[in-house]
C-alpha positions as CSV (number, residue, x, y, z in Angstrom):
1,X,199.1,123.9,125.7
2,X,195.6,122.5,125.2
3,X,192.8,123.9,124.3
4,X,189.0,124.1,126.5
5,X,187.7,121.9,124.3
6,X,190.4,119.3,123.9
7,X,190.5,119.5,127.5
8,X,186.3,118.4,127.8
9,X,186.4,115.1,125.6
10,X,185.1,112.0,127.4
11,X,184.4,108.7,126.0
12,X,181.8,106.4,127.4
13,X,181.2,102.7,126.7
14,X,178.6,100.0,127.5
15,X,176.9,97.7,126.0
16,X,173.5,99.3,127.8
17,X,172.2,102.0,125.4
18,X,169.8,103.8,128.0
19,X,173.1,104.3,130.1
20,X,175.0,106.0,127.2
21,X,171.4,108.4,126.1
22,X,171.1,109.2,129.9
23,X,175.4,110.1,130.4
24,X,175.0,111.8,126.6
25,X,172.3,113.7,127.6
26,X,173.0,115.2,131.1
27,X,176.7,115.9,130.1
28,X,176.4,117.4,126.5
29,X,176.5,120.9,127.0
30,X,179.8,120.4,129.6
31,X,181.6,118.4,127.7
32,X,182.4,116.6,124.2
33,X,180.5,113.3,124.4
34,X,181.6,110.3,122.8
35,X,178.8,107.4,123.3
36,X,179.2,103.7,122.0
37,X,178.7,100.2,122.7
38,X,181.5,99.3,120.7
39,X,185.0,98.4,121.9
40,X,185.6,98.4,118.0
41,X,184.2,101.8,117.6
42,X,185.8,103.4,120.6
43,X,189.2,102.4,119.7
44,X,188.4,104.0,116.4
45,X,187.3,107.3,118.5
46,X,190.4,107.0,120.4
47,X,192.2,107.6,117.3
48,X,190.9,110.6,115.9
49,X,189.5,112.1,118.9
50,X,191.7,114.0,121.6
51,X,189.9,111.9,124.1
52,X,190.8,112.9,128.2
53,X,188.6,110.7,130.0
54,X,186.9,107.7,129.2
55,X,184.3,105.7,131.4
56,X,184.2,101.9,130.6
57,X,181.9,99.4,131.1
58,X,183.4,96.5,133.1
59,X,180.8,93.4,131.9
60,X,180.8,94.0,128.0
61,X,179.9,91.5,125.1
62,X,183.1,91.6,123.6
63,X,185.6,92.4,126.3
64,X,185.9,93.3,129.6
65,X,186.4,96.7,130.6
66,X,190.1,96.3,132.8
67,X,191.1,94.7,129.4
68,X,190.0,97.3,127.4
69,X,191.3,99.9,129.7
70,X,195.0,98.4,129.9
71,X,195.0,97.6,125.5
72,X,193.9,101.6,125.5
73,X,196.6,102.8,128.1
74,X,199.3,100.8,126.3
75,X,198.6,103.4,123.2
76,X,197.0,106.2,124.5
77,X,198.5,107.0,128.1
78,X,196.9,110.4,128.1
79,X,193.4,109.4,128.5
80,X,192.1,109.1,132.4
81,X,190.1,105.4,132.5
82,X,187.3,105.5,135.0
């Protein structure tokens, strides 16, 4: 069984920084808040965090968000994309 906290992880990426500050900021004391603009970064999250839900950008810099979201499912089917 999982624990509350496990349970509360969410992942957000975009490439828009004020997005990620205003999500970070209304959400942090609900949840575990992971912010980046990264995909790079939040596939390295996705690896050590137990990561639930994750919120993805669609128009990113260095790929789209429904390609991210299917590369993530593929090795982490677990996590809920929004």
């Amino acid at each position: 069984m999982m624990n509350t906290s496990e349970s509360k992880v969410i992942l957000y990426i975009d490439d828009d920084k004020e997005n990620l500050d205003v999500f970070y900021f209304a959400f942090r004391s609900l949840y575990t808040i992971h912010v980046t603009q990264s995909a790079d970064e939040a596939w390295n999250i996705l690896k050590k965090e137990p990561v639930k839900v994750l919120i993805c950008d669609q128009r990113m810099p260095e790929i789209t968000g429904l390609d991210f979201i299917s590369k993530m499912l593929a090795d982490f089917p677990d996590v809920s994309p929004i």
